[in-house]
N, C-alpha and C positions, 0 to 999 in steps of 0.2 A: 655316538660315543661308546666306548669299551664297555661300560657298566652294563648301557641299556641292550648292546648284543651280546654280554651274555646273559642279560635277564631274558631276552628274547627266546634264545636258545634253550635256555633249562624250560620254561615255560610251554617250550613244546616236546619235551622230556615228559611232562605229565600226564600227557593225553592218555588216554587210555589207549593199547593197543587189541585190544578185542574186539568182535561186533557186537552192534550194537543192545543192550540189554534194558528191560524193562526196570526201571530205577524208583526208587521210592526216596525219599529225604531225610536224613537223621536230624532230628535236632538235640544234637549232643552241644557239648563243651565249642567254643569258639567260636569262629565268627559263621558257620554254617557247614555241614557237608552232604557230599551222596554218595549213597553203596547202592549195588544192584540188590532186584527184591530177595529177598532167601537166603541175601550171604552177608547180613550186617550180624555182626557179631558184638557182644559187651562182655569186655572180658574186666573184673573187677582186681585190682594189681596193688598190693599192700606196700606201698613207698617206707618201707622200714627206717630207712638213711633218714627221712626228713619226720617221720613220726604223723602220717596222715596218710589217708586211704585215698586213693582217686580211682574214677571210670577210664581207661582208656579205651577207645572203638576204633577197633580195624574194620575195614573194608577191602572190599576185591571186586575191580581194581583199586589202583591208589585216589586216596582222599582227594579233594583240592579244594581251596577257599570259593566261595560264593558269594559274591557282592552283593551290596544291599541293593534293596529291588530288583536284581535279576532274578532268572528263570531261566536259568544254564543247565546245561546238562553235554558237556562233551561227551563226543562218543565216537571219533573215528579218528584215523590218526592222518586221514588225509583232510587237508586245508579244505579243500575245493566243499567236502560235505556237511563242514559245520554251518550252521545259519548264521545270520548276522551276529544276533544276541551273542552267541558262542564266539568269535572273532571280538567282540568286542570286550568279550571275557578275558581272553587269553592277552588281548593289546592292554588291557587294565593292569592286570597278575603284572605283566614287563615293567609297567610303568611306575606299579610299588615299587617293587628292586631299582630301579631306576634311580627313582627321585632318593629313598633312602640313601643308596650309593655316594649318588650328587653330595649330599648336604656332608655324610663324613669324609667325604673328598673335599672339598674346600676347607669346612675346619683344619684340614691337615696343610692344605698349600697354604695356609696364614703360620702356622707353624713354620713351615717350610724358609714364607716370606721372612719370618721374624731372625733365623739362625745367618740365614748368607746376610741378610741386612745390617743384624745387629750394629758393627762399628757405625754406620753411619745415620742407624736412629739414637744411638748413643748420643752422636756427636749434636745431631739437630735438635733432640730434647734436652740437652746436659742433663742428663743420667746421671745421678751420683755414680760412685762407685758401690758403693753401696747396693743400688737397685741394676747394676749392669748386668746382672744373668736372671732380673725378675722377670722379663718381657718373653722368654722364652723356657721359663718353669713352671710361671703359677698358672697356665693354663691348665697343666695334666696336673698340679696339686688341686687344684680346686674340681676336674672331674674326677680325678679319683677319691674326692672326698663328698661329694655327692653323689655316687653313683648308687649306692645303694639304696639310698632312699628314692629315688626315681623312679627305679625298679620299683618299689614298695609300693610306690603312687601308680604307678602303670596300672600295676595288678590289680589294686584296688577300684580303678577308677577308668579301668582301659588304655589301651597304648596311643588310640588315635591321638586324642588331644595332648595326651603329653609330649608327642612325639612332632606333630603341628607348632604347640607352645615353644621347645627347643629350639624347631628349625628357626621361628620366626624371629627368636630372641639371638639367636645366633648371627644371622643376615644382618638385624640391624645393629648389631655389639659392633662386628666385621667394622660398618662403616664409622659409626662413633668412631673405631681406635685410627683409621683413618685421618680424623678431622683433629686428634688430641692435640693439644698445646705445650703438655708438658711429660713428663717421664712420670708423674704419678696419677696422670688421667689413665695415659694408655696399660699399665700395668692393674686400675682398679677396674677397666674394662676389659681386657685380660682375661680375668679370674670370673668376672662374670660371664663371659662367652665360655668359659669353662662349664659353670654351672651348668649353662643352657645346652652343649654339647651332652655331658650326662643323660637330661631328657631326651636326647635325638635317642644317644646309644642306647640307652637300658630298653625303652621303644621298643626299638628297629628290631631287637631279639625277637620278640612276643610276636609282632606282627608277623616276622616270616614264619617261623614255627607254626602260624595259625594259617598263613596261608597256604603253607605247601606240606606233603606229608614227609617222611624221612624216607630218603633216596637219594636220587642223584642229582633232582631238581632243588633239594634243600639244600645238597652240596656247595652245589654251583653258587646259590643265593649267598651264601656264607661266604664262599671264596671273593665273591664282588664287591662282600663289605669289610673282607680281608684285604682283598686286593686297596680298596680306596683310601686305606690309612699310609703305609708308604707308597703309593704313588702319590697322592694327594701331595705328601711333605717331599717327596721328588722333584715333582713338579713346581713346586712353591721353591725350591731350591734352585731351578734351572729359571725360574720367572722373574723369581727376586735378582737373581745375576744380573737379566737384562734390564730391569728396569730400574734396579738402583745404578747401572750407569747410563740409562738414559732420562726417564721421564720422574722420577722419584720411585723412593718406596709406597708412598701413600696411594699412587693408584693400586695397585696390587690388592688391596684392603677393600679399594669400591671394587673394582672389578668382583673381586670374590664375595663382600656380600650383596653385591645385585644379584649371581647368580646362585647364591643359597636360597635370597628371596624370594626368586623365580621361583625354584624345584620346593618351597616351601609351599607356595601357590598352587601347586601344580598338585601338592599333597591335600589338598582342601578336597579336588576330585576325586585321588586318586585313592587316597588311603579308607579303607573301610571301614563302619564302626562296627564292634564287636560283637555279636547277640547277646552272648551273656552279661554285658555290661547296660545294654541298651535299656531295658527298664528295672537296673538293681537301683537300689537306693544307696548313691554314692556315697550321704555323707555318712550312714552307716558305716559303710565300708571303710570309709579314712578314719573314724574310730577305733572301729574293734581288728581290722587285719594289716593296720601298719605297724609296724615293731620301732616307735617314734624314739626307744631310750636307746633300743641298741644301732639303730642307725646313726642318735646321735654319738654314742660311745663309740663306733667304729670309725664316724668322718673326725671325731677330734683325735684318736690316734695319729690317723693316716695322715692330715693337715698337720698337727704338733710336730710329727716327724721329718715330712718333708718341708716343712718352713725351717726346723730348726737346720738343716741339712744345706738348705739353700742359703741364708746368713753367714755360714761357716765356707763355705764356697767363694767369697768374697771375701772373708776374713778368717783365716781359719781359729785365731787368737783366739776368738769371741766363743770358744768351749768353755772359757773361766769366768766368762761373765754371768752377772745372776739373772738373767734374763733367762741364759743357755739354761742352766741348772733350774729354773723354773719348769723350766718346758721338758724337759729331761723325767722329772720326775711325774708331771701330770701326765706324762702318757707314759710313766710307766704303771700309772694306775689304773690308765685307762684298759689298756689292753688283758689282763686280768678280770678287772670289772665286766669289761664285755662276754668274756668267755663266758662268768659268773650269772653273767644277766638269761645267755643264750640257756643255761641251762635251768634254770627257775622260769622261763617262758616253756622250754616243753616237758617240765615235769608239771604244769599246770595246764598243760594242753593248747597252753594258747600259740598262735603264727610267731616263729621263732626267725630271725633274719637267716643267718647260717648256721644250724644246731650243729652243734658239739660231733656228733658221730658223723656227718658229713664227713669230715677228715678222715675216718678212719675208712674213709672208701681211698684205696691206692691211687686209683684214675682219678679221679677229681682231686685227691691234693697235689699228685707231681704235676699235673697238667695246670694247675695254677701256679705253681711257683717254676715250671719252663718255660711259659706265657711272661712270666714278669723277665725274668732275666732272657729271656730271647728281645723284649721287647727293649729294656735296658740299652741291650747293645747295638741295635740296628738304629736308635733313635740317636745314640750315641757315637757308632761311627760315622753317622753324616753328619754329626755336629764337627767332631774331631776333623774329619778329612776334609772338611771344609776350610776350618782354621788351619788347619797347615795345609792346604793350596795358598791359602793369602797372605796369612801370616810369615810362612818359614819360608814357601816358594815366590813369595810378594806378587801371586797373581791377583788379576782382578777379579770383581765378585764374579763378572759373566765367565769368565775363564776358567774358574773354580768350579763352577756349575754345569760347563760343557764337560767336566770330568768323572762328576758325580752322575752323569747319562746313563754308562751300563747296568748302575745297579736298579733303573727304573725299569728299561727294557729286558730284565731279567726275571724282577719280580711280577710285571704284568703276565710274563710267559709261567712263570710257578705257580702265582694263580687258577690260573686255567688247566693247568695238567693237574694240579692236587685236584680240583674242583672234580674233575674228571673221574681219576683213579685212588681216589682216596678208601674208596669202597672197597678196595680189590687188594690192599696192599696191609697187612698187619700193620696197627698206629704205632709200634714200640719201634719198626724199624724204619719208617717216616719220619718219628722224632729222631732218633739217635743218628740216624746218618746226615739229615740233612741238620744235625746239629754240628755234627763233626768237618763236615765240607764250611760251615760259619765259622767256626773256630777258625779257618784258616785266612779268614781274611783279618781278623785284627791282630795274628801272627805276623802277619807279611806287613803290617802297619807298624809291628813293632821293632822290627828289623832293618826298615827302610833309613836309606841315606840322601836327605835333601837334594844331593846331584844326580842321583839317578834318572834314568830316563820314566815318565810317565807309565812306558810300556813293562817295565821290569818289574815290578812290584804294586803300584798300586790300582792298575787298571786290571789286575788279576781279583785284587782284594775287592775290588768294587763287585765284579761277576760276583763274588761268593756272599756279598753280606746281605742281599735281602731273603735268601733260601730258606733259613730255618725259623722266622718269624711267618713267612708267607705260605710254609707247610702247617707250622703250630696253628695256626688263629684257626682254621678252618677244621682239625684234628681238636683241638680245645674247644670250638663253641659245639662242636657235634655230642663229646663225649659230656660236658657241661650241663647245658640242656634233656641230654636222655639222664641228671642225676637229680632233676629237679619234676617236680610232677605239671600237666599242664594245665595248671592255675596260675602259677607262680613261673611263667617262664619270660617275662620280663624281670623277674629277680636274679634267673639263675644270667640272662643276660647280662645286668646288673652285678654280677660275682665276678663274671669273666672277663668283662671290660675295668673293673677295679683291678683285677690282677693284672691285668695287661698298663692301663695308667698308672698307677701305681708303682709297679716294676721302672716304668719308664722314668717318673718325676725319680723317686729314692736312688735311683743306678747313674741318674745324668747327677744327681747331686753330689753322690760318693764321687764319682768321677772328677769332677770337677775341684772336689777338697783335693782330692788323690795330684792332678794335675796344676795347683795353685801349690801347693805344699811340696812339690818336690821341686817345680821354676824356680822358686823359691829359696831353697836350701843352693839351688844349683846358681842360681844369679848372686848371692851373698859369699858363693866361692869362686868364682872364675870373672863374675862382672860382664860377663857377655849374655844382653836379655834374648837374641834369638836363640842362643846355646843353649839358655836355661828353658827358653818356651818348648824348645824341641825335646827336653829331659822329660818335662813334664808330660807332655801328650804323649811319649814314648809311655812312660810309666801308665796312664790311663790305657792304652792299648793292649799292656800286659795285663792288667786287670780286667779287659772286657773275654781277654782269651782264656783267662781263666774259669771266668764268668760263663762260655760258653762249651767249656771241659764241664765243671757244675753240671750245666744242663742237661749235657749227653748221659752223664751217669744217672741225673735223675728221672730220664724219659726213660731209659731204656730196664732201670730198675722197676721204676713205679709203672709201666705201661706192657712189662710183658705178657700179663695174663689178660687184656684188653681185648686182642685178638682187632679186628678188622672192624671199621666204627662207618657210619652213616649208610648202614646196608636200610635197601626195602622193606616194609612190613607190610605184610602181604597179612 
């Protein structure tokens, strides 16, 4: 599979290229490393931004993870001279990336399945109207509203088992919503595969960070789990096509999670436990180092807002209801109290979720609000360009989905090249351009005249719309990660997949009001509902392009003094 060559690949990026040297073992921070004798260094590095001191330890050559009960010791960059042990090192390292990959690759293709499906899980569950855009929001509302806590659990308690616990719960959610019977089984199921995703994500950070040092091999790892979020929902778009016109939507659900629960299994092997976790005394640790009021102040923002967001998407009247106005106001409290809380945690010294001066690092706040609105839109034009293949052009789902093709075999390829030369290229002009090349595909959506041909206009827009999510994710977890210390880097995971879910639930919501609200005005004047469905998604298009102007000015503002991100540390 894609993932596991290039897990393959980066994983013999690591070797060392030198001969071979007399090695001793650090037992530092994480799950284990080794430096040659004489050149282990402990450099003590004062994390000012987060208010806490850490050890980081370079070594020469580069770091790399050591599984439990081995006695590895790479040392030559030819195959043929490692020993078994050492071979079997290197096929383990692949197989973490791997299975990680897997599992947020599926979660994505049930997304994927839910958007081309929709009208006809609608129709077999009677959906109210009401809940007809629940099935394909409250997944990313309910992971971006636990994300951070996950993180928080991770750290405390190590990534394995949270990240086992995720996948397992996720695999079996998958088939529950398979087997649902009605429209509010599958949506309370839903949101709990939500959750369970969260523990996959905030995880997956900590563990690669601990297995591989920064480089090109950590690149690469990033780019595979960059890569597996739209392909994943590409896929699920091109899968759902065929199989809701032939065998149902409901296989699509087993299929994906038997094989979640496969690479779940496979994580029981593969994934290592962590040394410094291994004899702490966990329930300490869920005491005193999780931040239990501001995680909960932060998911009830996030939840209040995007629930209220998604209600209004459906009906957009329901702003003057007191329900709205409830919700309205508890999270305008909320969001305040949090800041209020973050700062009373580190004037008291204690583990703060995201302290206050965070933000005032330029890199880490534009690179979480490009991450949200990059994600907003990508998630967002293959909703839209979906609905109008079927809707305005009255194709079928498979038909719709053979169209949405280029922009999977585009993003697989962007992948791979960030992954690559990320190192080499300044991140201000990584972000800004392939921000500005995205721009142009919900331009050319916005512009488009139902009779045109396929080839004029939207099969250009498809080439450009997965570029600047598929550059960002791996440019944002690099620069993300180096703002967070390494204790805490399933948190800083944990920040960055919030921003990126997040972005994505609040951007399809607005979108959606935007698009409901304007059909709307436009079917009460003219009386013709495809004319108005096509006003509407017109007007969404112009707002995703706007949305991706935004981005450019704020990558290339907040990211000029960055300079060049996931370099070696030698």
């Amino acid at each position: 599979m894609i993932c596991y060559s290039f897990a393959d690949y980066f994983a013999r990026l690591i070797q060392s290229r030198r001969k071979p040297e007399p090695r001793a073992r650090n037992h530092g921070s994480g799950f284990g490393r080794w430096a040659p004798v004489g050149q282990q260094q402990e450099i003590c590095s004062c994390h000012r931004l987060m208010g806490t001191t850490t050890t980081l330890t370079t070594t020469t050559p580069a770091q790399s993870l050591v599984l439990e009960g081995s006695d590895i010791i790479p040392s030559s960059e030819n195959d043929s001279t490692l020993s078994p042990a050492a071979r079997k090192f290197r096929f383990q390292q692949s197989v973490v990336i791997a299975q990680l990959s897997a599992v947020t690759l599926t979660a994505s293709v049930i997304n994927g399945l839910v958007v081309v499906g929709l009208p006809t899980i609608t129709k077999d569950l009677q959906l109210p109207s009401s809940l007809s855009f629940w099935p394909s929001s409250v997944s990313s509302l309910a992971t971006a509203s636990t994300l951070l806590l996950a993180g928080s659990i991770a750290d405390a308690i190590g990534p394995r088992w949270v990240e086992l616990v995720g996948s397992f719960a996720s695999g079996l959610l998958m088939i529950g919503q398979g087997l649902s019977r009605n429209g509010d089984e599958l949506v309370v199921l839903r949101a709990l595969q939500g959750v369970g995703l969260a523990f996959h994500l905030a995880s997956s950070i900590s563990i690669i960070t601990q297995l591989l040092p920064p480089g090109q091999g950590r690149n690469l790892a990033f780019s595979c789990l960059g890569l597996s979020q739209p392909l994943g929902f590409s896929l699920g778009l091109v899968i759902g096509g065929v199989l809701v016109d032939t065998i149902g939507w409901r296989a699509g659900w087993y299929m994906a999670g038997g094989i979640t629960l496969f690479f779940a299994v496979v994580g029981l092997w593969a994934v290592p436990q962590s040394e410094t976790h291994r004899h702490a005394d966990l329930m300490h640790n869920i005491k005193t180092q999780i931040d239990w009021v501001g995680a909960g102040l932060a998911s009830a923002f996030m939840a209040l807002v995007c629930y209220l967001l998604a209600i209004l998407s459906a009906d957009p009247s329901r702003i003057r209801s007191a329900e709205a106005i409830v919700i309205l106001c508890v999270a305008a409290v909320a969001l305040p109290a949090f800041v209020g809380w973050m700062h009373h945690r580190v004037q008291r010294g204690k583990p703060a979720l995201i302290p206050n001066s965070l933000w005032r690092n330029k890199s880490f706040s534009s690179i979480s609000v490009t991450i949200a609105v990059s994600n907003a839109v990508i998630n967002s034009m293959e909703l839209f360009a979906s609905l109008y293949f079927q809707e305005i052009q009255s194709l079928s789902a498979l038909q719709a989905s053979i169209r949405i093709l280029p922009s999977l075999i585009i993003g697989v390829l962007m992948n791979f090249v960030i992954g690559v030369f990320v190192h080499r290229v300044p991140a201000f002009w990584i972000v800004t351009i392939t921000s500005i090349l995205c721009a142009g595909s919900p331009l050319l959506m916005a512009v488009i005249q139902p009779a045109w041909p396929y080839w004029a206009n939207a099969f250009i827009a498809q080439l450009l719309q997965p570029i600047s999510f598929d550059a960002l994710y791996t440019v944002g977890l690099i620069i993300i990660t180096d703002s967070f210390p390494d204790t805490t880097q399933a948190l800083a995971g944990a920040v960055f997949n919030t921003s990126a879910q997040f972005g994505s639930a609040l951007g399809m919501a607005v979108l959606q009001v935007i698009s409901t609200v304007v059909a709307a005005e436009n079917s009460a004047q003219k009386g013709e509902d495809k004319h108005a469905l096509m006003e509407g998604y017109r007007a969404s298009f112009w707002t995703m392009f706007a949305f991706m102007l935004v981005c450019t000015v704020v990558g290339f503002v907040g990211l000029r003094k960055t300079g060049r991100v996931g370099l070696k540390r030698d």
